[in-house]
C-alpha positions in Angstrom: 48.0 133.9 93.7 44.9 135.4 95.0 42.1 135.5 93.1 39.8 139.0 93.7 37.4 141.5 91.9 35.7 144.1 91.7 32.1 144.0 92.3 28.8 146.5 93.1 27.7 149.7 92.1 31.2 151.1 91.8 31.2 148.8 88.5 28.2 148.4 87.2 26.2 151.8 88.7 25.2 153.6 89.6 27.3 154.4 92.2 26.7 157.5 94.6 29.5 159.9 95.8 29.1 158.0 99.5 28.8 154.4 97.5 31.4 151.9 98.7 34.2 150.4 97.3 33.0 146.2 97.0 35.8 143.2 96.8 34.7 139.4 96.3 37.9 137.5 97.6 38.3 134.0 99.3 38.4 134.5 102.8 41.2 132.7 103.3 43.1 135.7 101.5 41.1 138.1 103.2 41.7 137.4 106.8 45.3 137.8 105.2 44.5 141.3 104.4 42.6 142.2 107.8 45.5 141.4 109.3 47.8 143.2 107.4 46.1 146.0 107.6 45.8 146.0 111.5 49.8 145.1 111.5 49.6 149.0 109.4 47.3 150.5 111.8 44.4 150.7 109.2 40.9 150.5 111.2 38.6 147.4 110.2 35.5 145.9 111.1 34.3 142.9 111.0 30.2 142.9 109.8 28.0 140.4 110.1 25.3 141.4 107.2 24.6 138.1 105.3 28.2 137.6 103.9 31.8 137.3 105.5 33.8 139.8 105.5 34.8 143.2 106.9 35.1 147.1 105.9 38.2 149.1 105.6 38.5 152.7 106.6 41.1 154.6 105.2 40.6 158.0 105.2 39.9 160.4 102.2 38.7 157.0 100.4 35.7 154.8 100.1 34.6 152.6 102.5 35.8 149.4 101.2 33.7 146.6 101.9 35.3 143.3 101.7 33.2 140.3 100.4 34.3 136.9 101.5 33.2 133.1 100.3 35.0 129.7 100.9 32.9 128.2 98.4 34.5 128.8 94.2 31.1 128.0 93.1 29.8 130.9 94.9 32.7 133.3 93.8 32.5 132.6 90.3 28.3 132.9 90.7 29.5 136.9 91.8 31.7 137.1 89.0 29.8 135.7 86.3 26.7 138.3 87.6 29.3 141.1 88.2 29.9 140.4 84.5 26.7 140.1 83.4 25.8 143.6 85.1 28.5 145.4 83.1 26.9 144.4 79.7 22.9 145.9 81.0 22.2 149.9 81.5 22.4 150.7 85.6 19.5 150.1 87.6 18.6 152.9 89.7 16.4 151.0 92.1 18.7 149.4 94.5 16.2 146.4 95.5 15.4 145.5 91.7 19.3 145.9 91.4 19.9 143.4 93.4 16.9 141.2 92.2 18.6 141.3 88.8 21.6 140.0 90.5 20.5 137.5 92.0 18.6 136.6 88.7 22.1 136.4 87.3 23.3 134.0 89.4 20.6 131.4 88.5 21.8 132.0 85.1 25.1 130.9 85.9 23.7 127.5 88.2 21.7 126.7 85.0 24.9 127.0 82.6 26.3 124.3 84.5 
């Protein structure tokens, strides 16, 4: 079964009308899922922005942005700081957002 979630401002804020939709899956699953939706006619795009991965477009919805990883270490590090965003009050500031983030995920390589 494939394992996804939800990640980014959309869940932990705050997001902005134009904020996109972001989904950590294994890429394995996700080329599944570009493909499939090219077999459907849904437009993707491949990006190139630091991770794997690729937007959908469906219009009247949010961009989606998929996240991808071959690596479960680094999945469950964007879980675990997905998690650990949900429990602190939204950070406006989208740099220190991320900082805090990233701070989380050297929680989670210090747990181990």
């Amino acid at each position: 079964m494939p394992k996804y979630f939800i990640t980014g401002s959309r869940v932990y804020g705050p997001a902005r009308p134009d904020s996109d939709l972001d989904i950590m899956m294994f890429e394995k699953e996700a080329i599944k899922l570009h493909n499939l939706m090219g077999d459907i006619g849904v437009k993707t795009e491949l990006i190139n922005d630091g991770y794997s991965g690729f937007y959908i477009t469906v219009k009247g919805f949010p961009k989606i942005n998929i996240i991808t990883t071959n690596d479960s270490h680094v999945f469950n590090q964007w879980e675990f700081a997905t998690k650990e965003m949900k429990k602190i009050p939204p950070i406006k500031d989208r740099e220190k957002r991320i900082e805090q983030f990233v701070s989380f995920w050297h929680i989670f390589d210090k747990k181990k």
